[in-house]
Each structure stands twice: as structure tokens, then as C-alpha cells.
N, C-alpha and C positions, 0 to 999 in steps of 0.2 A: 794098441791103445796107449794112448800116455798120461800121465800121474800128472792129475791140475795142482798146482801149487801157489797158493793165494801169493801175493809180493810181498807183505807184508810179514807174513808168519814168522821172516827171524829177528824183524825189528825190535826193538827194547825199548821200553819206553822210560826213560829219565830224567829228571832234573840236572843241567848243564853245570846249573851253580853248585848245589847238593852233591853233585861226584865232585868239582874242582873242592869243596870244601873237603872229602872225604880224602883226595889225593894228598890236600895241603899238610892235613893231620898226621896221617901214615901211610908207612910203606906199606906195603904185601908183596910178598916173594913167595913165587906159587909154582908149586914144582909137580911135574908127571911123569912117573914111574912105570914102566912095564907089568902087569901080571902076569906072575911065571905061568899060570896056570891057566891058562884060554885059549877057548878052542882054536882049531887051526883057521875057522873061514873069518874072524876077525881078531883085533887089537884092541883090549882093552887097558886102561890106563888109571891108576889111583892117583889122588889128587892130594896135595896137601898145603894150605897155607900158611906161612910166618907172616905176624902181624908185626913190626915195629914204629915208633913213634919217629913221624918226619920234624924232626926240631926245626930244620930250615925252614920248613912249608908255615910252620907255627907262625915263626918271628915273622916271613914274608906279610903271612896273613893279617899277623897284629900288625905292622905297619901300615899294610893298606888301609884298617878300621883307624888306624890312629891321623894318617892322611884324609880321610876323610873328615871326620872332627876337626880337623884343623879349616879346612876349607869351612863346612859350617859355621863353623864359630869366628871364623877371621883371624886367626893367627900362624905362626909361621912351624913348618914340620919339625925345626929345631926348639923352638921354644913349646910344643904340645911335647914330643919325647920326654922335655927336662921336667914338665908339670907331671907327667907319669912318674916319673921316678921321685917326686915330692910328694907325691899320694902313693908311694907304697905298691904301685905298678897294679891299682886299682880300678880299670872302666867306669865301676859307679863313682869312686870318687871321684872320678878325672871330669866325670859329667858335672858333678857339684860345681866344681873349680869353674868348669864354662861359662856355667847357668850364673856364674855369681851366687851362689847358696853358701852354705857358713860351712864347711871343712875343714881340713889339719892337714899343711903342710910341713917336711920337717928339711930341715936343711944337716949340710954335714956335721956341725957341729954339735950337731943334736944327737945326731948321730953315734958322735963319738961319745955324750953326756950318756945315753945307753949303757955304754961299753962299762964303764965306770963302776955299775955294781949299784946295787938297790940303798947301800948307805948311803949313797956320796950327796951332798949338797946338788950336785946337778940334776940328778936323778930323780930326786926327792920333786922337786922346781918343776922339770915334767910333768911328774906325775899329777902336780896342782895342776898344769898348765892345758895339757893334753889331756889327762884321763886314764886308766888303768886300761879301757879297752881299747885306745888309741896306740899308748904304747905298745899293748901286746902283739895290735897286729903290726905293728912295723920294726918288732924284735923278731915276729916271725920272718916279715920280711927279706932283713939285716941275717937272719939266720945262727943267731945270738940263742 
């Protein structure tokens, strides 16, 4: 007599895109161990996973979303990058920037008007100019 075994039963069923995006995010490093103690007629094995965070896969990722924007909206992979980093490395802002909608860009200079310290005449200027919560997120940004 022989054991019916449908085709299918060790199939998985998955999303193509939803695992490339789980691979892009992170590693797992998945290791299996012997148990010392199992019986002789089979091999049993304990499993254990390391989750870490794939940086490469991140940026990879963020570039293709940020290429893609670019094609939408008509402009060039170089000049979408440098509008991210004038919004603070933002997607909802960077969307604003597209749309034409009313947003805060900062340039280096402003950058370094930050630096300066909450007294200084530049700082101050800012703060009328941009806003308390505009500066803060792009102090957090800046890492200030």
C-alpha cells in the first residue's frame, strides 16, 4: 500500500513583495543545534533565531520609493534625494514639496544658524521664520 500525498501540502503560501520587504528590513541568522538527548531512531534539532536590522536593504528600499517619486512627479533621482534631505528626510514632507503644498525647507545655512544656540540673532529669526515645531524636528534631524 502506499501513502497518497496531495502536491501541494508543502507549499507556502506568500506574498512575493511582503517577504522582499521583510528580507530588505532584516537579517535572521537561524541556527540548529543537536539535542543531546533523543532517542536513537531519530535527530532532533533546536532552533534558534538572531533578528538584525539590514541597513543596506533599508537605504536600497528607500531609494527605490524615492525613484519612484521621482518618475511620478517629473524630476531627476538627483534633485528628489537633495529635496529629502531639505525636509528633514521626511516622505510626508517630501510629498508636500511635490504636490506644490506650503512646507519648510532648510538649507545649510540654517543649518548651521541651529548650531548657534537659542540666544543668537539667527536662531531667534528661525524661530519667527520656521516655527518651534519645525525647528525641532530638524534639530532632531541634525541630531543637535
Amino acid at each position: 500500500m502506499q501513502l497518497y500525498i496531495p502536491p501541494d501540502i508543502d507549499m507556502v503560501d506568500y506574498d512575493k513583495e511582503q517577504l522582499q520587504k521583510t528580507l530588505d528590513l532584516e537579517i535572521m541568522q537561524i541556527t540548529l543545534t543537536k539535542k543531546q538527548d533523543t532517542p536513537e531512531e531519530g535527530n532532533y534539532y533546536a532552533r534558534s533565531v538572531h533578528r538584525e536590522t539590514n541597513e543596506e536593504g533599508m537605504f536600497r528600499r528607500l531609494q527605490a520609493e524615492l525613484s519612484l517619486m521621482a518618475q511620478q512627479y517629473g524630476v531627476s533621482d538627483e534633485e528628489i534625494n537633495d529635496m529629502f534631505i531639505e525636509v528633514s528626510c521626511s516622505k510626508t514632507r517630501l510629498l508636500e514639496v511635490l504636490k506644490g503644498e506650503n512646507f519648510t525647507k532648510w538649507s545649510e545655512l540654517e543649518d548651521i544658524a541651529l548650531q548657534r544656540g537659542t540666544e543668537s540673532k539667527e536662531y531667534k529669526y528661525l524661530l519667527k521664520v520656521k516655527g518651534y515645531e519645525e525647528i525641532n524636528r530638524r534639530k532632531k534631524f541634525l541630531g543637535i
